[in-house]
N, C-alpha and C positions, 0 to 999 in steps of 0.2 A: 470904800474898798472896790467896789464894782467900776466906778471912775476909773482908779488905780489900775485894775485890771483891764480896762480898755484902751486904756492909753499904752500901759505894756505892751499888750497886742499890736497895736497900731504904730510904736517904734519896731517890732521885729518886725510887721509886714513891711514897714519902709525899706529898713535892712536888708532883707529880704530881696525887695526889688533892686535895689542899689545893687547888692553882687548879681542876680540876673544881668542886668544892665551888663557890667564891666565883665562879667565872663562871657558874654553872649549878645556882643555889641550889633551883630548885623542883625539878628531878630529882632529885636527889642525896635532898632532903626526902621525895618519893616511892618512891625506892628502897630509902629508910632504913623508910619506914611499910610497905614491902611487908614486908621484913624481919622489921619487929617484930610483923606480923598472921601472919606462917607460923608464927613463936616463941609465939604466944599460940594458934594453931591447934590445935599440937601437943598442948598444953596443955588441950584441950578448952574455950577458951576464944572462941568462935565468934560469940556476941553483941559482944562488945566488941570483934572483929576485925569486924564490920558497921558497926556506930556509928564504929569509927575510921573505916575505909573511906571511908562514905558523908558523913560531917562532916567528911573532908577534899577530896573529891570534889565537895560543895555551894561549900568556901569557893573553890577553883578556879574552880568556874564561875561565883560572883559575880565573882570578879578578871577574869575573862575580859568577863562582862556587861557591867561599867565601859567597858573599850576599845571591847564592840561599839556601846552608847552614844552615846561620842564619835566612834567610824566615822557613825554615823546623823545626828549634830548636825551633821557635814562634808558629808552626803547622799551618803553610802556605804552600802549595803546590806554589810556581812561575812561570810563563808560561815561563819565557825566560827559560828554560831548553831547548823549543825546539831551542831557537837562539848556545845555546851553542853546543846542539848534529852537529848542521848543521854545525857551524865551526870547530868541529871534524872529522865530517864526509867529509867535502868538502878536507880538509887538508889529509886525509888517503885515498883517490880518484885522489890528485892530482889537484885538482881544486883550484888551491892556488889563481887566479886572483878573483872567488867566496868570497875565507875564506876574501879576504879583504874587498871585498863591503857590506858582510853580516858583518863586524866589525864597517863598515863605518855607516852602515843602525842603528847600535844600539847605537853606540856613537851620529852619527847625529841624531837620533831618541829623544835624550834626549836634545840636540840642538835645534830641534824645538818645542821639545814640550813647553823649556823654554820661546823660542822666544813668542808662541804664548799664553802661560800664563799670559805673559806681555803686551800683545795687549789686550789680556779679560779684566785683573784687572786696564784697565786703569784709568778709572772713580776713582777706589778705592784711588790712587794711588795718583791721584788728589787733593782729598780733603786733602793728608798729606801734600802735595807741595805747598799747598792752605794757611795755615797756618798764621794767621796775625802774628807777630814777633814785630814790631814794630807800636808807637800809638804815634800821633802830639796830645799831651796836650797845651791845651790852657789856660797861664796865667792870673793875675789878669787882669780886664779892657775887657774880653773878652767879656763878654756883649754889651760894646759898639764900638766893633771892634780893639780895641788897644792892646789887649792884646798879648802879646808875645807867637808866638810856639818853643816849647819844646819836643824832638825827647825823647820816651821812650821807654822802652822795655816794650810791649803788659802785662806781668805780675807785672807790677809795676802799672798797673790802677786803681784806687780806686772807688768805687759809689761816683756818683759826677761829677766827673772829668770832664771837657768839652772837646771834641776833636772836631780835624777840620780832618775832613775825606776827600781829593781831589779825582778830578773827577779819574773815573778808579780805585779807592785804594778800600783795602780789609774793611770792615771794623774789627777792632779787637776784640770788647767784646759786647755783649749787651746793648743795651742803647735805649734813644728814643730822637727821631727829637726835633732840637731847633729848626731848621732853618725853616720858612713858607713852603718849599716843595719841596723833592727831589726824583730824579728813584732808585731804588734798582734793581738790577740782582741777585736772590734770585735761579738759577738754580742748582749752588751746593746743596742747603738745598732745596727744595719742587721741582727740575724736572721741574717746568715751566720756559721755556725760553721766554716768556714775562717781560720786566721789573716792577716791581710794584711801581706802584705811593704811597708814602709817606707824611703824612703832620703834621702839627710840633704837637708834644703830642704821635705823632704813636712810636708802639715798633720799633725797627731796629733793625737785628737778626746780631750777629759776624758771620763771611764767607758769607755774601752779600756784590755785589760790587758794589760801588757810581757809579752814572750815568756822565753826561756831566759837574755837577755843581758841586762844591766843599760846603761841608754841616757841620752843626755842631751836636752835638750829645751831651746828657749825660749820661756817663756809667752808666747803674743800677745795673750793677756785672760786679764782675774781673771774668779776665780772663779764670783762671781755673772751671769757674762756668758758664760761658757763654753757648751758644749754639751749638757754633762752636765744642769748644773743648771736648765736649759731641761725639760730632759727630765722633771726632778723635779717642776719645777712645775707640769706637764701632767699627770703622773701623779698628783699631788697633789689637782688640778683633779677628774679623771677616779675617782679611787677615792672622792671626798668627794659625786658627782654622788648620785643616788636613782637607781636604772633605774626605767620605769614598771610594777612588778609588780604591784602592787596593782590599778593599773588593766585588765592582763592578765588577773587573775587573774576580778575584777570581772564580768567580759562574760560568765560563767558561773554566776557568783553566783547571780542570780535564777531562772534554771530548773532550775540544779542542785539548788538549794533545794525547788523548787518539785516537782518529778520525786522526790525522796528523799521529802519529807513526803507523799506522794500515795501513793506504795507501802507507805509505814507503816504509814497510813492503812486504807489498803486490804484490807493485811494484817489488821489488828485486826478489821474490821469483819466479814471474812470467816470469819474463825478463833473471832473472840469471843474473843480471848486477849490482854491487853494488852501481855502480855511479848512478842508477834512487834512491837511497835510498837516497843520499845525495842531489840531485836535486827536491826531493820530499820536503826534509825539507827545503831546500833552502826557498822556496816561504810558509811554516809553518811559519815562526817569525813573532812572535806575537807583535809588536810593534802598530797595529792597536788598539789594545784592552788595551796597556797604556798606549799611549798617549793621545783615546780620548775621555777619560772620566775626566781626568784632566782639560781638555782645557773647557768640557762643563762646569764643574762644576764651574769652576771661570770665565765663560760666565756669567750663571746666575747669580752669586753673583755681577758682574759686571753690571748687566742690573739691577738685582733689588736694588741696588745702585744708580741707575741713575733714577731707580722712585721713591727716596726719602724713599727705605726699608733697613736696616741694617741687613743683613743675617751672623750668627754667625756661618757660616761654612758648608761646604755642606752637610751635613745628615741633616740640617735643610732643603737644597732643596727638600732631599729625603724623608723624612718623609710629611713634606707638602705635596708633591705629591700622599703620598699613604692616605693621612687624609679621613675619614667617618664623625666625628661628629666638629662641630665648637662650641663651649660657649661663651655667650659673657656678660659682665659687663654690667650693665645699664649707670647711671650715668656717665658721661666723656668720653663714648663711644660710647652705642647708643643716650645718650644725649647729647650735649652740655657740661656740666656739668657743667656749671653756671646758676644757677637758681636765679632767682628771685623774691622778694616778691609782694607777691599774695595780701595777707588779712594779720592784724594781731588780733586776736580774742580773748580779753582779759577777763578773767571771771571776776564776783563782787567782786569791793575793789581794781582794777586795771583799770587802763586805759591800751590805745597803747602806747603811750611812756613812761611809765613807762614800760611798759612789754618787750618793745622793747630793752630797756635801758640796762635792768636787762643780758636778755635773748644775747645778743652783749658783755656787760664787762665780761660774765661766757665763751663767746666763741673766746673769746682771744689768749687761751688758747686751740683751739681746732683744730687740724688738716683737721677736716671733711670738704668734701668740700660746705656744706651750710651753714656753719660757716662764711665765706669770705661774702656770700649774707648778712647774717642778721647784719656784720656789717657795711658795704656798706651802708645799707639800714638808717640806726641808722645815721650813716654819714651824709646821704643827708637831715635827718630832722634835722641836728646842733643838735643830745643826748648828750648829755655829760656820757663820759666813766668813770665809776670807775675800778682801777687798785688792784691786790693783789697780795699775796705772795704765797697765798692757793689751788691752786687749779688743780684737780686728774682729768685727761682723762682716760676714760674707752675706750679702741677702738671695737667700731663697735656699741659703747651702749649712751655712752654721756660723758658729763663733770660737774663736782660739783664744784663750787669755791666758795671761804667765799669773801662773798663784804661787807665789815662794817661786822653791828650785823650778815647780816643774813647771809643763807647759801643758795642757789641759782642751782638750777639742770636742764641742759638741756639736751635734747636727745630723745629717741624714747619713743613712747606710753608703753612699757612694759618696761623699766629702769623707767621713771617715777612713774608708778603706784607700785613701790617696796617703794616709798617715801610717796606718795600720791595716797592712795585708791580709792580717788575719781575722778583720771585722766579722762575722757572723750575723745572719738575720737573725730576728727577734722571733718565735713564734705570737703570732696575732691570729684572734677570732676578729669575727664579724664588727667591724666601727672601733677595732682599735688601730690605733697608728704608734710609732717608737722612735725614739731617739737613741743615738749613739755618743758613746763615752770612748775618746784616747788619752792615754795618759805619756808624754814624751816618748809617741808613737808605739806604744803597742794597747793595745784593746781590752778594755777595764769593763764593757758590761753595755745595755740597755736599761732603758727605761720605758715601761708601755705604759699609755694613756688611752683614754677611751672618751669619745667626744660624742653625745646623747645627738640624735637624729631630732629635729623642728617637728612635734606633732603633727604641726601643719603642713606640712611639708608635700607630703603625696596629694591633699585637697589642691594644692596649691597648683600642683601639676595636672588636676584633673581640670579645673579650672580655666588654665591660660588651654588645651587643647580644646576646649570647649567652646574657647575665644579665639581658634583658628590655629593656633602656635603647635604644630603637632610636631616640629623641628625642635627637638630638646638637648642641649649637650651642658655636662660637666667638665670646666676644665679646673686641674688642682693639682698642686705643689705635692698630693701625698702621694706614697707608693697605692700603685695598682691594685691589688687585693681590696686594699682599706676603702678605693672611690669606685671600685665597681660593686661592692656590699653596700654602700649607700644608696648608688644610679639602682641598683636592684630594689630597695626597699621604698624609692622615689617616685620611681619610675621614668628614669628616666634613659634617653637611648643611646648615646651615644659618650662617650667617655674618653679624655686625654690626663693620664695622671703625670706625675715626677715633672711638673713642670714649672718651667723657670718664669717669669713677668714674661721676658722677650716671647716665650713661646706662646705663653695665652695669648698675646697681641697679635702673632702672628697666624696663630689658628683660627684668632676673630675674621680678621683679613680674608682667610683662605675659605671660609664660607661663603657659599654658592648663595643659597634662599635669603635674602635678603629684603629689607632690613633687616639688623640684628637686635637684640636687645641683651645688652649682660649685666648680668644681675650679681655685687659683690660688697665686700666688705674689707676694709683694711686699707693699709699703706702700699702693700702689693702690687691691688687691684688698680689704683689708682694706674697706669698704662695703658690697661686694656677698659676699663670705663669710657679711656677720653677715645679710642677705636674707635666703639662703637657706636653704632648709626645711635640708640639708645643706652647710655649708662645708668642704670638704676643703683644708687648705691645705700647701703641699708647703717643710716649713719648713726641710730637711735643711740651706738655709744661712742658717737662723738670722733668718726674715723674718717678727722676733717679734709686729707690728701685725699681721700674716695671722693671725699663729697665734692672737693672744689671742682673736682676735674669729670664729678659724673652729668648726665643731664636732669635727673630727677631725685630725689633724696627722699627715700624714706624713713621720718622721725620718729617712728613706733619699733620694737623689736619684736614685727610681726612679717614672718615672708609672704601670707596672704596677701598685703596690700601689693606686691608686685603685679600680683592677678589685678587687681581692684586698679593700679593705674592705666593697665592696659583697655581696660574695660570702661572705665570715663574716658579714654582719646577713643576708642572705637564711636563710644555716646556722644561725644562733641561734636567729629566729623561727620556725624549721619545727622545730627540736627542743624550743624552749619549747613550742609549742602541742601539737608530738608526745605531750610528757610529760605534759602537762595532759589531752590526749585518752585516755592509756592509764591513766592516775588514775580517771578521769570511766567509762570502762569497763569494766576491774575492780571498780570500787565499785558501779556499777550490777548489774553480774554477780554480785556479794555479797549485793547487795541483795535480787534475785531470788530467792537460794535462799533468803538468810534468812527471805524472805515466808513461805516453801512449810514454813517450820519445817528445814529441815537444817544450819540453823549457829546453835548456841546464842549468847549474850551474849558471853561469856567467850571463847570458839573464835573469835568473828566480830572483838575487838579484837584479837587476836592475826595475825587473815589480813590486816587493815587495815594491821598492821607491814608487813609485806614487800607491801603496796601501796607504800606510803611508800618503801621500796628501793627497788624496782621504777623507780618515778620518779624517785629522786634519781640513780641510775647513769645513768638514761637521758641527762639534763640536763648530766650530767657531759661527755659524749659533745659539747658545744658547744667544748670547749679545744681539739678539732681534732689532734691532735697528730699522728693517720695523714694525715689528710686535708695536712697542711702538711709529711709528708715526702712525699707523693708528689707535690706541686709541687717538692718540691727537687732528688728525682731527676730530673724535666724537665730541669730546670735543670741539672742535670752532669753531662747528657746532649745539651745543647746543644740540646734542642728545644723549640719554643713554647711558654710556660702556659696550656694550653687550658681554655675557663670550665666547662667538666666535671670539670677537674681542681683547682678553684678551688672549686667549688661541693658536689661528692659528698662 
């Protein structure tokens, strides 16, 4: 057995080395030349361990030349210039055991940065591997346990369908509980690592994983429509993005450049020694400053992935971080956005169910989300619905439909009164908003709804001002009254009601303090999302026109995490730049001595190594993972997430 198990061992390490090899050919090539120059060393063979050395050391730096080239045709200046002058320079000084580690340093430099790219984006990476594939459909009889399972492919599920989900399996598509009551692990989609209890009638999300019990479920969408797979395609969207490193990395280029050849320089001229010239650059390569902005930037993408935000690339970290003003939607954002009915206030010649009747079969037909209330509502008092063929959505104004004889208009106080002159306002308290009813133009009544204000709502505001954002505006579709009792109980300062898509779009625009970030939900929003310097869009129930067109998606229906993503791009960008900054002076500190003569060729590519750590751990440091349990303990501890605790 012990044989058995070492020979196992002994084909994965092969394997092992075999994908090193072919993803990582010029390392491997250089480790193997280190190799065979120590075998030839030993040998007193010391010429021809220089000649290898430096003849492979030159072809490096031409392959490297090439790219920096086409940096320069694009009008990018590249920092590896200075990696290249140094294995020129170490090679015409004679420092050939140098020219290789500084070869080594830059091959392996892109080695770890890979490595550690893939330690960031793990979470990401996850939910692709995550994947339900296949769904146990349950045959006729399954009601009463006889029914036969039937092994499917996840895209073959129909609404309907009953699956038997077993304990530990993924679930595949959307559906809700048959079964009296089961745990879900909802961690890939909302970030909480508590299981949540389910009980029959509940939704159950696809990429949630059954608990102990084996449960039944039925599909209420396929697959491609599910939740899950929404989630893939954002992820998809998001790992495929470029973050802007390059250009990070960039804005140092020209005087870090400039600063390294100067102390060279300098050295030489002082010393009269040209070897301090090349011993200067030696400990110059800049690999600190491209590896670790990379590494941050799909840290964060990575952490904020794992608290249930979809980040579509790192300039989205980076813009979030530098954001002034935040906008935000009312309706399904800072409300709830299931309202429901209040009063219904029918004028003479109507009753309520009649008006109700009326005002539910015209909004059949209508996207808006208090359309869904009023026919809910109609529902529960058993109306009976009349059905047509006729009927014109106006979005953002209302909907007209021919029921029978008549002709039936619902929608705001000012689309109505274009029908009916005689429309009247609705009296409304505080968070309620109203629809209007004409009936073959003349005015049948109101309907008021009342849409519950996000708990969290004002934390949320206290939070992003915390995090710099003290520019706060509501823009919203409702009358005035209704969105400055909300902006009041918010706090928030600035307010535009009755407005149309065009106009959020163009209010986003007509903001001074910039970046913006708006923050929204729905079919609506989708215009001004795609505006904004930032789109955050709060997709948790699947309000896939926000999402395609926002920058950021948030998969929980929690408005806090809008704080919480601004707050990982603030943490990214300060540890990208941290790690760039402790590269930039360690190298300089290298520099210095190397001037003075106290770090040889050889010694100085070696200390440049553990520059390169130095900075890749640092960068590492952006996944957050203390920083996001000590929001959780707030959290189950029942107090505020304060933007300190968001932010540190």
């Amino acid at each position: 057995m012990l044989a058995e198990r070492g020979k196992r061992g002994k084909n994965m390490t092969m394997s092992s080395l075999v994908v090193f090899v072919r993803r990582y050919p010029l390392v491997a090539t250089t480790v193997l030349l280190g190799l065979i120059g120590v075998v030839l060393a030993l040998f007193g063979q010391t010429d021809a361990v220089r000649w290898l050395f430096s003849g492979f050391g030159l072809l490096v730096a031409g392959y490297e030349a090439i790219g920096m080239v086409r940096q320069l045709r694009r009008g990018t200046l590249g920092i590896d210039v200075l990696a290249i002058m140094a294995i020129i320079a170490t090679v015409l000084v004679g420092e050939y055991v140098a020219t290789l580690i500084i070869v080594l340093m830059l091959t392996g430099g892109a080695a770890l940065e890979d490595f550690a790219v893939n330690r960031a984006k793990r979470e990401l990476d996850a939910l692709l591997r995550r994947a339900p594939q296949i769904a146990h459909r349950l045959g006729a009889g399954a009601g009463n346990g006889n029914g036969e399972v039937e092994d499917v492919p996840a895209t073959d599920v129909r609404p309907g369908d009953l699956l038997l989900v077993r304990p530990a399996e993924i679930v595949p598509v959307d559906g809700e509980l048959v079964s009296v009551s089961a745990a879900f692990d909802e961690s890939s989609l909302t970030g909480e690592s508590l299981p949540v209890e389910r009980e029959a009638g509940d939704a159950v999300l696809s990429g949630s994983i059954n608990g102990q019990a084996a449960a039944t479920i039925r599909a209420t969408a396929t697959a491609a429509n599910s939740q899950y797979q929404q989630i893939i395609a954002l992820v998809e969207e998001a790992s495929a993005s470029k973050a802007p490193v390059v250009r990070l990395a960039d804005r140092y280029a020209v005087p870090f450049t400039a600063v390294s050849l100067s102390i060279a320089s300098l050295a030489w001229i002082v010393s009269g020694d040209p070897v301090r010239f090349a011993e200067v650059l030696v400990v110059a390569t800049p690999c600190p400053l491209l590896i670790s902005a990379p590494v941050a930037f799909m840290g964060g993408m990575s952490r904020a992935a794992r608290n249930g935000i979809i980040v579509k690339g790192g300039g989205v970290l980076e813009m979030l971080s530098r954001a002034k003003t935040v906008v935000f939607d009312k309706t399904g954002t800072l409300t709830h956005g299931t309202p429901t009915i209040a009063r219904v206030l029918p004028e003479p010649g109507f009753d309520e169910d009649e008006l109700l009747a009326l005002a539910a079969s015209a909004e059949q037909y209508s996207s808006h989300v208090l359309a869904a209330s009023v026919i809910a509502e109609a529902r529960t008092r058993k109306l009976e619905l009349t059905g047509t063929e006729t009927a014109n959505e106006v979005p953002a104004h209302g909907v007209v439909a021919r029921l029978g004889a008549r002709e039936v208009t619902v929608g705001k106080l000012s689309f109505i009164r274009e029908r009916a002159t005689d429309a009247v306002a609705a009296p409304l308290e505080g968070g309620e908003l109203a629809i209007y009813i004409a009936v073959d133009g003349r005015f049948a009544g109101s309907i008021v709804a009342s849409d519950k204000l996000r708990a969290n709502a004002p934390q949320t505001m206290a939070d992003l001002r915390a995090l710099g954002l003290r520019n706060t505006v509501m823009l919203t579709g409702d009358a005035r009254p209704t969105a400055e009792h909300i902006a009041a109980l918010v706090g928030i300062d600035q307010v535009q009601a009755d407005c149309l898509p065009v106009d959020k779009v163009n209010a986003v625009r007509a903001l001074a303090l910039r970046p913006v970030i708006m923050v929204g939900d729905g079919v609506n929003d989708a215009p001004v999302l795609a505006v904004a310097d930032v789109g955050i869009a709060m997709g948790a129930r699947g309000a896939t026109a926000a999402s395609e067109s926002a920058d950021a998606v948030i998969l929980i229906d929690d408005l806090t995490r809008a704080a919480r993503a601004v707050a990982i791009g603030q943490d990214t960008i300060r540890i990208a730049l941290q790690s760039i900054w402790l590269g930039i002076v360690l190298s300089i500190g290298l520099m210095l001595l190397a001037a003075f003569g106290f770090i040889p060729a050889t010694a100085g590519a070696l200390l440049q190594e553990f520059v390169d750590l130095a900075t890749i751990l640092n960068a590492l440091r952006a996944i957050g993972r203390r920083r996001d349990a000590a929001v959780r303990a707030q959290v189950a501890a029942r107090e505020p997430v304060t933007a300190g605790a968001l932010a540190r």
